[in-house]
C-alpha positions in Angstrom: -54.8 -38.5 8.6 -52.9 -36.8 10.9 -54.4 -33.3 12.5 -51.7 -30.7 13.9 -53.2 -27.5 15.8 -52.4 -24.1 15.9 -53.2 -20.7 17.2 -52.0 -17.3 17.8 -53.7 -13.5 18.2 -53.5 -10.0 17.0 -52.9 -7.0 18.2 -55.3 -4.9 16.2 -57.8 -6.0 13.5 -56.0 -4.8 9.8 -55.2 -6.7 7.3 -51.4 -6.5 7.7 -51.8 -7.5 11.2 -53.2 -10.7 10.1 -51.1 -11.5 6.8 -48.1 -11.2 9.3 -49.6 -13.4 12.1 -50.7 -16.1 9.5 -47.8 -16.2 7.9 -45.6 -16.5 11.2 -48.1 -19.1 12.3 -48.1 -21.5 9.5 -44.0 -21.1 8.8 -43.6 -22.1 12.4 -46.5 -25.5 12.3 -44.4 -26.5 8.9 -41.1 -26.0 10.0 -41.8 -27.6 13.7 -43.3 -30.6 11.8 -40.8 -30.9 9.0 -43.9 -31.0 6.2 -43.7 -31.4 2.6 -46.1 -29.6 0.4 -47.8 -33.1 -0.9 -48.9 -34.0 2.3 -51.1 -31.5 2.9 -54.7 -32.5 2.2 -56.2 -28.9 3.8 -56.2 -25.8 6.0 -59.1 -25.4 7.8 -58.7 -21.9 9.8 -61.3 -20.5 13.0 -61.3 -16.8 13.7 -62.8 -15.1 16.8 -66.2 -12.6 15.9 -64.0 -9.6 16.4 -61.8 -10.3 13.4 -63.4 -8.2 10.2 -60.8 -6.6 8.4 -59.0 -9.7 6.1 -59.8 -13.5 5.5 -56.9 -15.7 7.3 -57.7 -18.4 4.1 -57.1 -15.3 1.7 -53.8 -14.0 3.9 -52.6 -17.8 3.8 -53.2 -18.0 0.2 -50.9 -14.7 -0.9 -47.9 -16.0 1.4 -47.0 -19.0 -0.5 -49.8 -21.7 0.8 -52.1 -22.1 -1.9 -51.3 -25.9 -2.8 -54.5 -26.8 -1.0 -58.2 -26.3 -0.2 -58.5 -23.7 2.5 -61.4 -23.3 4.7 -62.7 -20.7 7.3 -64.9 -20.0 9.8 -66.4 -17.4 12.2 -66.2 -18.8 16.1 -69.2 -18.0 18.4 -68.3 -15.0 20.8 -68.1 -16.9 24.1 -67.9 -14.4 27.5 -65.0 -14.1 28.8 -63.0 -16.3 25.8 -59.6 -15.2 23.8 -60.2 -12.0 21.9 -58.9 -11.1 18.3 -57.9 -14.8 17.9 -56.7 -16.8 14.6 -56.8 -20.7 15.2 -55.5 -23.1 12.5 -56.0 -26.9 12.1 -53.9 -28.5 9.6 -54.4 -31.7 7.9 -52.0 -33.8 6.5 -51.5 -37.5 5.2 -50.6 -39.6 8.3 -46.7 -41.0 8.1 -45.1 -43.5 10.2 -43.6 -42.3 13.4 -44.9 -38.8 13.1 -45.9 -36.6 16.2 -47.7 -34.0 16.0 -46.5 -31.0 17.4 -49.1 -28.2 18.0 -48.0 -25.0 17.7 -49.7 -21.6 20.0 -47.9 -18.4 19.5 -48.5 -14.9 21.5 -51.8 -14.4 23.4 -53.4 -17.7 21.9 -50.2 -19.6 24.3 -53.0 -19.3 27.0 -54.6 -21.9 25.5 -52.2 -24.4 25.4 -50.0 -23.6 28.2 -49.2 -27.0 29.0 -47.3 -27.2 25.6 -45.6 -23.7 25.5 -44.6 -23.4 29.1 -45.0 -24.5 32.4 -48.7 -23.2 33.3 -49.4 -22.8 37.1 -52.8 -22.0 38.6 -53.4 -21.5 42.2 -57.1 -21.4 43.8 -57.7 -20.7 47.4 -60.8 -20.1 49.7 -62.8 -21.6 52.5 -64.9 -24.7 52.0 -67.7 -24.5 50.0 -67.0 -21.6 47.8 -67.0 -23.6 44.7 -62.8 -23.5 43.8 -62.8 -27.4 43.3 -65.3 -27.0 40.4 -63.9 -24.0 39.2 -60.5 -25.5 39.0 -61.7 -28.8 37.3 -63.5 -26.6 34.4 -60.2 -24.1 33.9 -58.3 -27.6 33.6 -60.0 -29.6 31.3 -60.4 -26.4 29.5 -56.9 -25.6 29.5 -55.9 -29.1 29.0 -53.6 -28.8 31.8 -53.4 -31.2 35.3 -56.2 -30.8 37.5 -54.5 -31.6 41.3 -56.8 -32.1 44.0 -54.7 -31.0 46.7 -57.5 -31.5 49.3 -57.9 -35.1 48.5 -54.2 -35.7 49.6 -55.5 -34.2 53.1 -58.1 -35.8 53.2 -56.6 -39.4 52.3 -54.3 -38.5 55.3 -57.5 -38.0 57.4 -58.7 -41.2 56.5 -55.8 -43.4 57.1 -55.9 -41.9 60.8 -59.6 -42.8 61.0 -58.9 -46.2 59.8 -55.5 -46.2 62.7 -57.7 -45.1 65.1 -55.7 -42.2 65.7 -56.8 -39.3 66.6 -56.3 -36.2 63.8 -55.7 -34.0 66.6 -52.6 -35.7 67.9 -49.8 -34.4 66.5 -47.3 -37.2 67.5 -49.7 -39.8 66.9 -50.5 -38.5 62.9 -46.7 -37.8 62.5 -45.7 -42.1 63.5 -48.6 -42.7 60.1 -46.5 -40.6 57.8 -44.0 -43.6 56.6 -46.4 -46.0 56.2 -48.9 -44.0 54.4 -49.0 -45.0 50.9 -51.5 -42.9 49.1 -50.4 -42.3 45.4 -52.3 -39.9 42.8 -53.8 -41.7 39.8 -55.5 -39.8 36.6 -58.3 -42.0 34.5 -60.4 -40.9 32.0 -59.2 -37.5 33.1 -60.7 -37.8 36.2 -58.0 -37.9 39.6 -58.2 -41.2 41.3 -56.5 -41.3 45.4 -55.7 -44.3 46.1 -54.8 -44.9 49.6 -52.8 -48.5 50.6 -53.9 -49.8 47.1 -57.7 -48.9 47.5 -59.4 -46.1 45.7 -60.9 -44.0 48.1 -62.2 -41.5 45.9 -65.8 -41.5 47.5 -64.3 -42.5 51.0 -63.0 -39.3 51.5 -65.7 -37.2 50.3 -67.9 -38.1 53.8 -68.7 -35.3 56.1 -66.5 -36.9 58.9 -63.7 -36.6 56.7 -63.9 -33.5 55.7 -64.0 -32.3 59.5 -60.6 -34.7 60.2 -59.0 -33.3 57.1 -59.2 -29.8 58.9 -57.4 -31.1 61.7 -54.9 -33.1 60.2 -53.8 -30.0 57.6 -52.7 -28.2 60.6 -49.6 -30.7 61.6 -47.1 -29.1 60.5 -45.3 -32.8 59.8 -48.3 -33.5 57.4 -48.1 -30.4 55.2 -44.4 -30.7 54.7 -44.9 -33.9 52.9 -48.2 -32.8 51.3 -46.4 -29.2 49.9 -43.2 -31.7 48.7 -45.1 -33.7 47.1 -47.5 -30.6 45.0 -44.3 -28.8 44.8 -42.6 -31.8 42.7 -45.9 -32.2 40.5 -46.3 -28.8 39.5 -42.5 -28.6 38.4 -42.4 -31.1 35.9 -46.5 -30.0 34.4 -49.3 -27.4 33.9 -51.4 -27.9 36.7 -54.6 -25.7 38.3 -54.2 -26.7 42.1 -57.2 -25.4 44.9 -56.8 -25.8 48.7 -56.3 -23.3 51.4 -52.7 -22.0 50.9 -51.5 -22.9 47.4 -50.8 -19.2 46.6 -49.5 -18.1 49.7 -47.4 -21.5 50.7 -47.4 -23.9 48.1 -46.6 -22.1 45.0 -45.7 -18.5 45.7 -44.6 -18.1 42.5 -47.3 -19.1 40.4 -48.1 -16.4 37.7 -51.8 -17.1 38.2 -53.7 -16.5 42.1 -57.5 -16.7 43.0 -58.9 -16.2 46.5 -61.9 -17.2 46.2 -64.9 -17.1 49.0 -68.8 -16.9 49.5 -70.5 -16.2 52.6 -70.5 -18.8 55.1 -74.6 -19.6 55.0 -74.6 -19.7 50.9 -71.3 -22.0 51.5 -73.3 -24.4 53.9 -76.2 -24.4 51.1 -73.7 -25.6 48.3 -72.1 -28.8 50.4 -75.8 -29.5 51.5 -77.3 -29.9 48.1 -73.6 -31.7 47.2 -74.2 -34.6 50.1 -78.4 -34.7 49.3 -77.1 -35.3 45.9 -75.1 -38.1 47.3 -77.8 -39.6 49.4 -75.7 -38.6 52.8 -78.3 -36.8 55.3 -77.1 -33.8 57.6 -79.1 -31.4 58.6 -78.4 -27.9 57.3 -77.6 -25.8 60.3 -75.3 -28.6 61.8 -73.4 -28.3 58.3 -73.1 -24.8 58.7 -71.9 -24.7 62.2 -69.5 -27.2 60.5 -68.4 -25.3 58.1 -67.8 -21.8 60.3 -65.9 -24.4 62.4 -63.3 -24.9 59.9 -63.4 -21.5 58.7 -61.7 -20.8 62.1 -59.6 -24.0 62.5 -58.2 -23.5 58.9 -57.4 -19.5 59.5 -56.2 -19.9 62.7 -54.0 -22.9 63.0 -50.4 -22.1 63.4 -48.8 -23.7 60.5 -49.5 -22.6 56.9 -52.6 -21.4 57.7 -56.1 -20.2 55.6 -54.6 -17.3 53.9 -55.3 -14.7 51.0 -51.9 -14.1 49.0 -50.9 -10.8 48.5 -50.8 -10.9 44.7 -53.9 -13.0 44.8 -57.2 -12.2 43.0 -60.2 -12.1 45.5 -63.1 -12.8 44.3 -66.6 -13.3 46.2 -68.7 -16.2 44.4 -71.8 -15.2 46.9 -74.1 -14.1 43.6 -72.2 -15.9 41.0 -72.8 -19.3 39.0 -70.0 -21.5 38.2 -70.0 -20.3 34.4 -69.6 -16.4 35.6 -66.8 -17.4 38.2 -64.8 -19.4 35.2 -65.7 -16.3 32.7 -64.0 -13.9 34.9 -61.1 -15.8 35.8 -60.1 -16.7 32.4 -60.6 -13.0 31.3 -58.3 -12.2 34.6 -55.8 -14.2 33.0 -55.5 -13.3 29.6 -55.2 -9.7 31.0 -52.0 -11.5 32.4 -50.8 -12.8 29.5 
């Protein structure tokens, strides 16, 4: 059995809105897949809580698709999710060499961006204020690339620890750029950085890492290559990218900019529990000197520094959980759409 997906919204809840959006829907799913009538085994159709006026299964029915069961259902209201939405899955009798291709129309093309265009997120913000879990949850929900731009940094830093080179010396980091071989692997949608053939996932997640990263991402040499490199990726895919000056630097023109910040002391509470959780020990006022230190190394280096884009978003995560950051930014972007 093969299972092809669609989606697309309304503008207004009446029945003719719906018999029209249906009906463009399905034509488009049948005519992208080249289907025949006797392979459909059923349409099974999912409809947001704010749809009332007309049945999608009945509106389906009266415009020519009656030839098999059809099912619906009411979706839970989720805060901050796709309003007024129609979704459609579609199952047919699996052929050989058939690929599915899922079809998202109007507002619902937010939901598969990475099939219907190219789908650029950019998240900014000192460390600590929670945009690298934001930015993992709006990718896997998204089913777009999650890039951890940071980790490239942070590999960098770790190479020059391992050289014995310092991460403040310019000329010294700049000599470790062409042998650096740190490539970007994806697993079980998880990102993988492996650095010289070694994953250093964890590696690069210790404290004195994250302190050489900070001086490292202020080379200018070092973010050239970095910036080339996200550039490239986020060309040829939908990607969510976080770091300190992806919407400013980076990608200037990505539809889609968050600043997001916390205050500093809240900040050093988050990476405390993180490294606890880890079994790494630091005490908590060290770790926030820390982290005002790089507040003021990342805003005030030189080169591409710390830096809220104009048309970017701020928003303060200081009395917000993960799920009400996500909420908001999703609702931010379908108001885009």
């Amino acid at each position: 059995m093969t299972v092809i997906r669609g989606a697309t919204t309304i503008a207004k809840d009446t029945p003719q809105e719906i018999s029209v959006a249906v009906k463009d829907l399905l034509d488009e799913v049948f005519q992208e897949n080249a289907i025949k009538k006797e392979e459909v085994r059923s349409f099974v159709f999912s409809l947001t809580a704010d749809i009332h006026s007309y049945h999608p299964a009945k509106a389906a029915r009266e415009c020519g698709y009656d030839y098999a069961p059809l099912f619906a259902c009411v979706e839970p209201e989720i805060d901050g999710g796709l309003k007024l939405c129609i979704r459609l899955m579609l199952l047919i009798e699996q052929t050989e060499n058939r690929t599915a291709k899922h079809i998202y129309q109007r507002g619902a093309k937010v939901l598969r961006k990475d099939i219907s265009e190219i789908f650029n997120v950019a998240l900014d913000g000192p460390a600590g204020s929670g945009k690298s879990t934001v930015a993992k949850i709006l990718a896997r929900d998204y089913n777009i690339l999650y890039l951890d731009t940071g980790a490239m940094y942070r590999a960098c830093a770790l190479k020059a620890l391992r050289e014995k080179v310092s991460p403040k010396d310019s000329k010294g980091v700049e000599k470790l750029l062409p042998t650096l071989n740190l490539k970007v692997e994806y697993k079980d949608g998880a990102q993988h950085t492996i650095l010289d053939g070694e994953d250093v996932s964890l590696a690069i997640r210790e404290n004195a890492v994250s302190m050489a990263a900070s001086d490292i991402s202020a080379h200018k040499a070092v973010r050239l290559k970095m910036v080339e490199m996200q550039r490239e990726i986020a060309k040829q895919m939908s990607c969510v990218l976080d770091g300190r000056d992806i919407g400013s630097t980076v990608l200037p023109n990505a539809k889609f900019k968050f600043f997001i910040t916390a205050d500093s002391k809240i900040r050093a509470e988050r990476r405390y529990k993180e490294l606890q959780a880890r079994g790494q020990t630091v005490e908590f006022e060290t770790l926030h000197e820390e982290i005002v230190k790089r507040d003021k190394q990342d805003s005030e280096r030189e080169f591409s520094p710390l830096k809220k884009a104009d048309d970017a978003y701020l928003l303060d995560t200081s009395k917000m959980n993960v799920d009400e950051v996500v909420a908001k930014i999703k609702s931010i972007i379908q108001s885009k759409i």
